[in-house]
VEXDOMI-723820 format. One line per 3 residues: number of its first residue (from 1); for each residue x, y, z of N, C-alpha, C. Coordinates in Angstrom, 2 decimals, always signed. Layout:
REM residues N
NUM = X:Y:Z:X:Y:Z:X:Y:Z  ... .
//
This chain:
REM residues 209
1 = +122.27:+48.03:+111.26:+122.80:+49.28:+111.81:+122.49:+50.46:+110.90  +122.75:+50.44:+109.62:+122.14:+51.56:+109.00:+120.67:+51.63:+108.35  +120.13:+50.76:+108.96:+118.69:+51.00:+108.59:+118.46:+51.60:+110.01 .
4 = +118.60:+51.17:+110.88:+118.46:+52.01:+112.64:+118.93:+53.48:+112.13  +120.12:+53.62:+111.49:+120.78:+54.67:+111.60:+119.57:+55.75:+110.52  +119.18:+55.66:+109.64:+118.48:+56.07:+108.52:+116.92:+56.47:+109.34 .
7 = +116.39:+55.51:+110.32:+115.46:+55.88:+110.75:+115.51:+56.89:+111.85  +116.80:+57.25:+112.43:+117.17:+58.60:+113.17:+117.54:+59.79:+112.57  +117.79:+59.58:+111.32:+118.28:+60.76:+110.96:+116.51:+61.27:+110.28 .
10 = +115.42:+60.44:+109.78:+114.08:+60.81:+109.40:+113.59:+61.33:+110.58  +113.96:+60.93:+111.53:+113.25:+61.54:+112.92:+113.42:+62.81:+113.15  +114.43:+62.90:+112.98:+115.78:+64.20:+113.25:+114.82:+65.47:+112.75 .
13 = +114.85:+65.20:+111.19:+114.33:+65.87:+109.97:+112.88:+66.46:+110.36  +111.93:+65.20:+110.79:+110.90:+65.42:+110.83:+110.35:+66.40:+111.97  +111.44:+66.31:+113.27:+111.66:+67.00:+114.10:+111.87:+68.67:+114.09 .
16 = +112.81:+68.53:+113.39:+113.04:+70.33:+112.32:+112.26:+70.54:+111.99  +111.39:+69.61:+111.32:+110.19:+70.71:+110.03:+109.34:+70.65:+111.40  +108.85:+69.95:+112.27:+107.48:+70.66:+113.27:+107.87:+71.74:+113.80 .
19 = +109.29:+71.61:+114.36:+109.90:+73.06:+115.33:+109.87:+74.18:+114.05  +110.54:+74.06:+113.05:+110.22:+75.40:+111.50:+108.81:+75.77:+111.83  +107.95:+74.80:+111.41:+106.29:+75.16:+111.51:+106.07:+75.91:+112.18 .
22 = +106.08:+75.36:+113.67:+106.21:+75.94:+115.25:+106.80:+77.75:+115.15  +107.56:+77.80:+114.74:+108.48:+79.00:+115.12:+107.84:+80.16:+113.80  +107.63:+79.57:+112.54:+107.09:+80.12:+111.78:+105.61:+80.81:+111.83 .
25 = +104.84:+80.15:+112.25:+103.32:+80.15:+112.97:+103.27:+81.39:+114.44  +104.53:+81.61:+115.03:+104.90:+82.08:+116.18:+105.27:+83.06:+115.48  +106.16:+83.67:+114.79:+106.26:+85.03:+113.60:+104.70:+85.22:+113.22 .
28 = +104.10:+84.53:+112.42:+103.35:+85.40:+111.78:+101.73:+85.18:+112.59  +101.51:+84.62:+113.70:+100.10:+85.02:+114.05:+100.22:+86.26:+114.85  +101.42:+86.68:+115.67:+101.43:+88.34:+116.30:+101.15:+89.03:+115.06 .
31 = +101.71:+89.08:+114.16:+101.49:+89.98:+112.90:+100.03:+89.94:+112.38  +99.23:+88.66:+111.97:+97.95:+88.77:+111.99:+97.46:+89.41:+112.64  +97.13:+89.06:+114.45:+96.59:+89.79:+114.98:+96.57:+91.19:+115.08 .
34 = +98.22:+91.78:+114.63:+98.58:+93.15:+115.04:+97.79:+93.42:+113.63  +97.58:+93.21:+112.28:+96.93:+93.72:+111.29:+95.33:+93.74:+111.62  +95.01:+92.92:+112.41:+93.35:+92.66:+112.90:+93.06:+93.95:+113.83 .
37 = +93.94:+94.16:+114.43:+93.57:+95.44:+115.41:+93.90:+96.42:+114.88  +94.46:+96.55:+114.05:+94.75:+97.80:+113.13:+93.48:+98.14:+112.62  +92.88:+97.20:+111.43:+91.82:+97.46:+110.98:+90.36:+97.65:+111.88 .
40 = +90.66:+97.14:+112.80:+89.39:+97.10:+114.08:+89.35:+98.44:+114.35  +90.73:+98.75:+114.69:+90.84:+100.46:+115.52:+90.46:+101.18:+114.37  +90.79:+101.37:+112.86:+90.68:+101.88:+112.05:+89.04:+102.15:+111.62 .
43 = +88.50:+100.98:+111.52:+87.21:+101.01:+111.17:+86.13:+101.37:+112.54  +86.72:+101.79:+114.30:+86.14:+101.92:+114.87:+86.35:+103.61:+115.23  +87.58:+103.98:+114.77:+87.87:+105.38:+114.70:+86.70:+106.03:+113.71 .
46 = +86.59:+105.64:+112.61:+85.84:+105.85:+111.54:+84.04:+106.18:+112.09  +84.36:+105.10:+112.95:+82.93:+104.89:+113.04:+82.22:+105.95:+114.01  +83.21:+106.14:+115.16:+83.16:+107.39:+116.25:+83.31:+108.70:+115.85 .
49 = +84.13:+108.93:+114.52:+84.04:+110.51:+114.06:+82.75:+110.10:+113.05  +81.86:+109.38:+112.62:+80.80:+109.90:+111.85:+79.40:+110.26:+112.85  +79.83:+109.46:+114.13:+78.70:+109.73:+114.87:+78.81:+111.09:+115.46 .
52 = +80.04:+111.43:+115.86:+80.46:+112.99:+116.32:+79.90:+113.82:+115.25  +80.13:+113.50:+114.06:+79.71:+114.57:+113.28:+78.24:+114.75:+113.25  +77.55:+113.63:+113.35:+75.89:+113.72:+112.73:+75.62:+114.55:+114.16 .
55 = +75.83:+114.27:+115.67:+74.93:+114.60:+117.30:+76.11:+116.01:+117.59  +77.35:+116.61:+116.86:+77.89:+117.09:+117.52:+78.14:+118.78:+116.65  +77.55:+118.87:+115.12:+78.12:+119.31:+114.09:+76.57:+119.29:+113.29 .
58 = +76.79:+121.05:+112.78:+75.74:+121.51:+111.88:+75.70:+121.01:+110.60  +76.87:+120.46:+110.04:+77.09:+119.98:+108.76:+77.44:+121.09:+108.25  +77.05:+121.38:+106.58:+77.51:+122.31:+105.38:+76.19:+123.19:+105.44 .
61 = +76.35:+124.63:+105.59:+74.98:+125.40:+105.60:+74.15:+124.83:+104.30  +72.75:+124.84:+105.31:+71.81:+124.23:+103.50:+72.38:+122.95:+103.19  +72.74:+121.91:+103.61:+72.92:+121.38:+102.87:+71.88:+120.44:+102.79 .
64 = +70.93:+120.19:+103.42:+69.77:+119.60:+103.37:+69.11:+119.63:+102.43  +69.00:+121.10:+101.95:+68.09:+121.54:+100.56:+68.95:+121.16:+99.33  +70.16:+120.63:+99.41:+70.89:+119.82:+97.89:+71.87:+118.67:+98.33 .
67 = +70.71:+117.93:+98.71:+70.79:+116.70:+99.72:+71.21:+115.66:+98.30  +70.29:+115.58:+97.66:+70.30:+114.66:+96.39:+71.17:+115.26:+94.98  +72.16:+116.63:+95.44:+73.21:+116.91:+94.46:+74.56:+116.02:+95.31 .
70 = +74.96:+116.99:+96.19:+76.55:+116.90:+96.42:+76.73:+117.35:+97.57  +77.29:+116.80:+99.11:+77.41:+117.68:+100.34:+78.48:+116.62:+100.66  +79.15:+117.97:+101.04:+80.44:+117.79:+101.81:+80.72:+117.19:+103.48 .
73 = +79.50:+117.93:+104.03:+79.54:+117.50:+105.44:+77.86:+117.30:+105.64  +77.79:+116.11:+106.42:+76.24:+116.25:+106.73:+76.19:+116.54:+108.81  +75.66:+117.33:+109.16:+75.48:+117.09:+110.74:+73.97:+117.64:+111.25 .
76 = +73.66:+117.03:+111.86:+72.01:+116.90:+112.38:+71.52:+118.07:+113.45  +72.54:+118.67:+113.56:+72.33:+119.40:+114.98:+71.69:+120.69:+115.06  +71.35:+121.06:+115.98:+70.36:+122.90:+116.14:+71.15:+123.68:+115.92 .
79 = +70.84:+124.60:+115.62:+71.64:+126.03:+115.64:+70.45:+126.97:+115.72  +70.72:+127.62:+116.79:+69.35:+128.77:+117.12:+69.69:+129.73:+116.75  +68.66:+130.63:+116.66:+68.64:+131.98:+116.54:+69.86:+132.75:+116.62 .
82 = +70.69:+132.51:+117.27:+71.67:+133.23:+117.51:+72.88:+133.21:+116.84  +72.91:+131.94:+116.28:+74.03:+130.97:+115.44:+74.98:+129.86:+116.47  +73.84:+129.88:+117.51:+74.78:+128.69:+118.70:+74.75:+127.53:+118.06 .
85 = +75.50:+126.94:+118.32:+75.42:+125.14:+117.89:+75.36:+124.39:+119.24  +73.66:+123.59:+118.81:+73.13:+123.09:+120.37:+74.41:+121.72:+120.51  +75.17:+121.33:+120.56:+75.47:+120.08:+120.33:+74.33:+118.87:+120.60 .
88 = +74.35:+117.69:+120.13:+73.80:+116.53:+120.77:+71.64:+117.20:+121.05  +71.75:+117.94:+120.03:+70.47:+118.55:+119.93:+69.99:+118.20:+118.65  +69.79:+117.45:+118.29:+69.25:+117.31:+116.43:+67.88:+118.35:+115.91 .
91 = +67.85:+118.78:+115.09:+67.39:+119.28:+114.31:+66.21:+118.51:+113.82  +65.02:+118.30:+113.75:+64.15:+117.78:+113.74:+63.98:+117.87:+111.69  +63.72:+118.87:+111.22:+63.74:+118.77:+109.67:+65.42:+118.21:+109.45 .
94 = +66.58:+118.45:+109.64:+67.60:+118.01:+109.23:+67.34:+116.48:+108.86  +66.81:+115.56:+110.28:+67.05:+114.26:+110.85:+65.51:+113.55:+109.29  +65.00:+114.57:+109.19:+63.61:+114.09:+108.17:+64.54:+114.53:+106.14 .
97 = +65.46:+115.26:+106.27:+66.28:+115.38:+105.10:+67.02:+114.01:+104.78  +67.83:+113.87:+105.76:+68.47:+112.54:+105.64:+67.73:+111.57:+105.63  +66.88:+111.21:+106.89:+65.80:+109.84:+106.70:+64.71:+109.48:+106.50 .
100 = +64.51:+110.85:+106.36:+62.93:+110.39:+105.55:+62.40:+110.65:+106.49  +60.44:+110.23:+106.15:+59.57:+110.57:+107.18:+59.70:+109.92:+108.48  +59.85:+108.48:+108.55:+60.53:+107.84:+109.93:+59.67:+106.92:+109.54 .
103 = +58.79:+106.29:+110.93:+57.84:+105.11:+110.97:+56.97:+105.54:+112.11  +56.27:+105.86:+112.44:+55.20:+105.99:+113.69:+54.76:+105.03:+114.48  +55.25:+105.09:+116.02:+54.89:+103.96:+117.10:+53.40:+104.00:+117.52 .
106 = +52.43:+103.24:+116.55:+51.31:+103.36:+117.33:+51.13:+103.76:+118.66  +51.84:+103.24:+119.76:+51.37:+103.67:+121.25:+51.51:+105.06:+121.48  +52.76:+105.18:+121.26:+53.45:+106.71:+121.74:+53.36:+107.54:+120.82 .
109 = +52.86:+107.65:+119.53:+52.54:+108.15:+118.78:+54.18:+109.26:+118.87  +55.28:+108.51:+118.45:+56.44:+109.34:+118.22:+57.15:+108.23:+117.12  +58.04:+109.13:+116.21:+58.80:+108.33:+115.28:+59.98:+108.22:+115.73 .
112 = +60.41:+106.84:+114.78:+62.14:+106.27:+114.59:+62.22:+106.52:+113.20  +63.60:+106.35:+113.07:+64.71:+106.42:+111.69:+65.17:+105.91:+111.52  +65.85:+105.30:+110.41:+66.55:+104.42:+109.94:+67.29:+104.88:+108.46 .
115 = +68.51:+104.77:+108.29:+69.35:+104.85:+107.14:+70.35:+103.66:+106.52  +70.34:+103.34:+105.65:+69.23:+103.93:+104.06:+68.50:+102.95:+104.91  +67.28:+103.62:+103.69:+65.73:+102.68:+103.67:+65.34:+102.41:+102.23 .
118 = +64.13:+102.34:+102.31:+63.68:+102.31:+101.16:+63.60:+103.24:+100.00  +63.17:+104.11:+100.99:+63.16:+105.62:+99.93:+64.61:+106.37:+99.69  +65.49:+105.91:+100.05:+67.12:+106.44:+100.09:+67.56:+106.09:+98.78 .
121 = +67.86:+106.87:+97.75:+68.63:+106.36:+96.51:+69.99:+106.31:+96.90  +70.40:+105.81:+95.29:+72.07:+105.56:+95.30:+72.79:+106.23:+95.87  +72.62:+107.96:+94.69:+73.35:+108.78:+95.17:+72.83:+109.12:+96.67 .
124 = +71.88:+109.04:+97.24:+72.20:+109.70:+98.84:+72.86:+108.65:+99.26  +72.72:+107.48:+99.50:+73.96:+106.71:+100.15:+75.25:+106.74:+99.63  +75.57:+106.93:+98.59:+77.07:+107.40:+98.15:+77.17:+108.47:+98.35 .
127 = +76.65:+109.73:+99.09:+77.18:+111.34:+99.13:+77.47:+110.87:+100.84  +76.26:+110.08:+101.47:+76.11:+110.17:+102.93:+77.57:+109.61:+103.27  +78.21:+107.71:+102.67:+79.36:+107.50:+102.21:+80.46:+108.36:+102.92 .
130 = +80.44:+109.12:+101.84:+81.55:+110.01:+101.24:+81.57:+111.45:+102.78  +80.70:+111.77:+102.68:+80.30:+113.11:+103.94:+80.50:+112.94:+105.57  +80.28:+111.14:+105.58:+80.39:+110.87:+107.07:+82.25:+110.37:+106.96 .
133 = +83.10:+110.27:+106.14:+84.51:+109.62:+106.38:+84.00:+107.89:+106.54  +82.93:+107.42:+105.58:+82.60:+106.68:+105.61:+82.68:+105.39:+104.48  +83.52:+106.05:+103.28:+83.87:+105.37:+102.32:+84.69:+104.22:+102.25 .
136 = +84.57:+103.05:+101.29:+84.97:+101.72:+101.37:+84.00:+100.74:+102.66  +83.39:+101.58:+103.07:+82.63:+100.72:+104.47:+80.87:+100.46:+103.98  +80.23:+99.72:+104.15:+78.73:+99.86:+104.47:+78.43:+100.19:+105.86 .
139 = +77.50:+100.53:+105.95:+76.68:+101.23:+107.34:+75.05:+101.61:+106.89  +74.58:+101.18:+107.79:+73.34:+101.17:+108.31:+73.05:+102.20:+109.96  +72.46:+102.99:+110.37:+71.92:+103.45:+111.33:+70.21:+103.56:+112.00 .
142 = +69.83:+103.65:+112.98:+68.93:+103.87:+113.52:+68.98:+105.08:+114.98  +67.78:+105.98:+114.81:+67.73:+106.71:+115.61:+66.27:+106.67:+116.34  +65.75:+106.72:+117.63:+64.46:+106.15:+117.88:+64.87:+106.19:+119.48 .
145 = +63.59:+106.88:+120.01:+63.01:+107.06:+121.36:+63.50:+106.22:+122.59  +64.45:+106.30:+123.56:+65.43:+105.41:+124.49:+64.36:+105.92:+125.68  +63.96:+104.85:+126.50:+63.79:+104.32:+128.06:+62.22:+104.78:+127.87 .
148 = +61.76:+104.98:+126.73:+60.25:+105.55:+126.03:+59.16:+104.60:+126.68  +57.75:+104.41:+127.99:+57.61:+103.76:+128.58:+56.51:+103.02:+127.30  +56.28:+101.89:+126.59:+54.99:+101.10:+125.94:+55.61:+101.95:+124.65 .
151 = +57.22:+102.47:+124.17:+57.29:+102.38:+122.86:+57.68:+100.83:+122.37  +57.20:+100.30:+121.17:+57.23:+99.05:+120.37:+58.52:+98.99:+119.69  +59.35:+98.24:+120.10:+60.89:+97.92:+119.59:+60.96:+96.72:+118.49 .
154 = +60.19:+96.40:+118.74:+60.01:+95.55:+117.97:+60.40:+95.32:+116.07  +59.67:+96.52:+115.88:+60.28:+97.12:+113.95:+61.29:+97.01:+113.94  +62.27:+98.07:+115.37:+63.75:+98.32:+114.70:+64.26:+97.09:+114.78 .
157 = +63.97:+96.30:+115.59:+64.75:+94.74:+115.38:+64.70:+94.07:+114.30  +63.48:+93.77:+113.88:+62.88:+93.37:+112.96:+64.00:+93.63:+111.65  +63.53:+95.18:+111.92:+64.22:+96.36:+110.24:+65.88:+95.53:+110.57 .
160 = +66.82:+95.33:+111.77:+67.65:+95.44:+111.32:+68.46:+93.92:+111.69  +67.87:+92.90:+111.94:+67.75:+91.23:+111.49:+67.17:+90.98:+110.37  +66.46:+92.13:+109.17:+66.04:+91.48:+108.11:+67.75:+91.58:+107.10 .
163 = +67.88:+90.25:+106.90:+69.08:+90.08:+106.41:+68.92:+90.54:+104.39  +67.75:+90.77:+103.94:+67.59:+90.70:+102.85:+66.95:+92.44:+102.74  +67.65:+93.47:+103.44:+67.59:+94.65:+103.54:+68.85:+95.15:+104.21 .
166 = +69.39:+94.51:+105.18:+70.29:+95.00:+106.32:+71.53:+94.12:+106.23  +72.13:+93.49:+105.67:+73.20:+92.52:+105.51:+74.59:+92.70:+106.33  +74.49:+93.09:+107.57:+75.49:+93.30:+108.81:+76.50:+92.09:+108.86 .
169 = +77.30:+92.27:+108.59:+78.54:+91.23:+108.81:+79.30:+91.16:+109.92  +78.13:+90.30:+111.04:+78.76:+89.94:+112.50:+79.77:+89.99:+112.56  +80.65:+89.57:+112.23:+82.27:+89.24:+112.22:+83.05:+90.17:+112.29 .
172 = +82.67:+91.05:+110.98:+83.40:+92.71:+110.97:+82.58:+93.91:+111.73  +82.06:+93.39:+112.21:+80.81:+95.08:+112.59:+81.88:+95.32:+113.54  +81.21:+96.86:+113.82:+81.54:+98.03:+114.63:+80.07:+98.95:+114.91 .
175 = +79.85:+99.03:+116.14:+78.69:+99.56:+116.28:+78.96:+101.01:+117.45  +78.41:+102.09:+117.16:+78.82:+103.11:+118.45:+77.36:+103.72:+118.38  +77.18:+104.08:+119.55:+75.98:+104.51:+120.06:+75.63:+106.08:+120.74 .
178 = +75.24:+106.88:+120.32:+74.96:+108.34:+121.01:+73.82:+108.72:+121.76  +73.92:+109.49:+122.51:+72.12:+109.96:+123.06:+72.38:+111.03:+122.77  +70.80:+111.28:+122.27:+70.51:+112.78:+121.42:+68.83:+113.61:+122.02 .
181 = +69.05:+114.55:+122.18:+67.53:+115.37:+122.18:+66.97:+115.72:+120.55  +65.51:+115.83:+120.35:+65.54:+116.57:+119.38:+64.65:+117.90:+119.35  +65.21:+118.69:+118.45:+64.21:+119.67:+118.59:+63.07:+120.30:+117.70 .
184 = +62.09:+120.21:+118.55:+60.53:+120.50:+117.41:+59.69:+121.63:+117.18  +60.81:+122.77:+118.20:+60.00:+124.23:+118.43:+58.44:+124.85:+118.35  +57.99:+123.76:+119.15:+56.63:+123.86:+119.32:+56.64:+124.63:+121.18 .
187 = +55.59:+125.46:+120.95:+55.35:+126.33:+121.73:+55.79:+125.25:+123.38  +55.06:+124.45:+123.18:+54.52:+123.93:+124.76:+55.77:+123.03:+125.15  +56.34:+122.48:+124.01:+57.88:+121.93:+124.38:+58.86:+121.46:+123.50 .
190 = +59.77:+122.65:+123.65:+60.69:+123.02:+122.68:+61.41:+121.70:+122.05  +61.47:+120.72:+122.62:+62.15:+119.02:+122.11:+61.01:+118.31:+122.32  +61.27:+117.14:+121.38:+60.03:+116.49:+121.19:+59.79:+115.40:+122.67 .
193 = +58.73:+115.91:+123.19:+57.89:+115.19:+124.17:+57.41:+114.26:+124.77  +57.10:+114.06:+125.27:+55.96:+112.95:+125.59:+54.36:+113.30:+126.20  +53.25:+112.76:+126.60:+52.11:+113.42:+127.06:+52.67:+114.06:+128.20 .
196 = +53.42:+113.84:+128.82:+53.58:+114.83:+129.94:+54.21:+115.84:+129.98  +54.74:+116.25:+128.40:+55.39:+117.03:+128.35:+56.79:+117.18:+129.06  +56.84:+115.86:+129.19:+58.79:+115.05:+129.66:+59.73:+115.23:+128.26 .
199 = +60.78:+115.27:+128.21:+61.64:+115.73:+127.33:+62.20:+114.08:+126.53  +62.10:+113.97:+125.42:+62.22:+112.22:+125.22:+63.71:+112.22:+124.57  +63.95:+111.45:+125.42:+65.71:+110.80:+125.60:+65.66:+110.16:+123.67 .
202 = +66.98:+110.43:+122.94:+66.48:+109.73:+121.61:+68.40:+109.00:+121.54  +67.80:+108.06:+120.86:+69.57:+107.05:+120.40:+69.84:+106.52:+119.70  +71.09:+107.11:+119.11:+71.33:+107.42:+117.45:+72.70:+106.19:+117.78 .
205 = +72.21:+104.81:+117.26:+73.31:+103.69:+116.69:+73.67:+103.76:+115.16  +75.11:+103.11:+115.09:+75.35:+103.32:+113.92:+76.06:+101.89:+113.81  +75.89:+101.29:+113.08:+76.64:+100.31:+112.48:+77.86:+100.04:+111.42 .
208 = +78.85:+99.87:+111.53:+79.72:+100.09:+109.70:+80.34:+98.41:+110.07  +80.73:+98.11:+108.97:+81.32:+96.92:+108.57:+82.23:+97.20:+107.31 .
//
């Protein structure tokens, strides 16, 4: 009888600690998750005001020309003659300050961008960092010719699956995407072209992790 009895009361016990587990596990995975979406929303907020700023925002006057000192704000966009701000109009020398010369699509004979690259030092990726509300994060971007008919996609894939340049952490990414014109103030068509003198659709992704 009290060995029966001894093996109900272990049952009992063992019973408590799964339901504890149970109920404990039930507290704290809402809380995980609610900290997971915190940081998701956080790092995707982040990610939507740096793209606003580069397609929507002139940046810091000049700041292109002390690119490799110290800038506060960087933004890609036109400002004409008048002092309008084109929005979602990039600036054709701005977009060559930040990324360099680009890469040239043999067919279409038009360039893409990419940030950082090769030619990008420290300090410009720690000012760019710091200028886009981009600090504590890595990020990578590409900007390059959308619905472009026999442009070669191929590079930017390439450029940004090479894991031993581009080190994207599936797990944490956040990616947001813009469409942009750019402008090249050439007589025959004021944004950069195509042979037909069609206006070329351009799309500025950004990546942060």
């Amino acid at each position: 009888m009290n060995d029966r009895g001894m093996v109900g009361i272990d049952l009992i016990v063992a019973i408590v600690l799964v339901l504890a587990a149970v109920l404990m596990a039930a507290q704290i995975m809402p809380s995980m998750s609610h900290e997971d979406r915190d940081w998701r929303l956080k790092q995707y907020m982040a990610t939507a005001r740096a793209t606003d700023n580069l397609v929507q925002d002139p940046g810091d006057p000049g700041w292109e020309g002390k690119w490799n000192a110290s800038v506060t704000k960087i933004g890609l966009v036109y400002v004409d003659d008048n002092g309008t701000v084109i929005m979602k109009v990039l600036n054709a020398s701005k977009v060559q300050s930040l990324m360099g010369d680009g890469y040239l699509d043999s067919y279409t004979i038009k360039r893409w961008w990419e940030f950082p690259n090769s030619s990008i030092s420290e300090t410009e990726r720690d000012n760019a960092s710091r200028s886009l509300g981009l600090e504590g994060y890595t990020f990578y971007m590409q900007l390059y010719p959308f619905g472009l008919e026999g442009f070669n996609s191929t590079p930017l894939i390439n450029n940004l699956t090479d894991r031993s340049n581009v080190s994207i952490n599936d797990l944490t990414v956040t990616v947001v995407d813009r469409y942009v014109y750019i402008r090249n103030g050439s007589n025959s068509c004021v944004y950069i072209c195509d042979t037909n003198n069609k206006t070329v659709h351009y799309r500025l992704n950004l990546w942060v992790w």
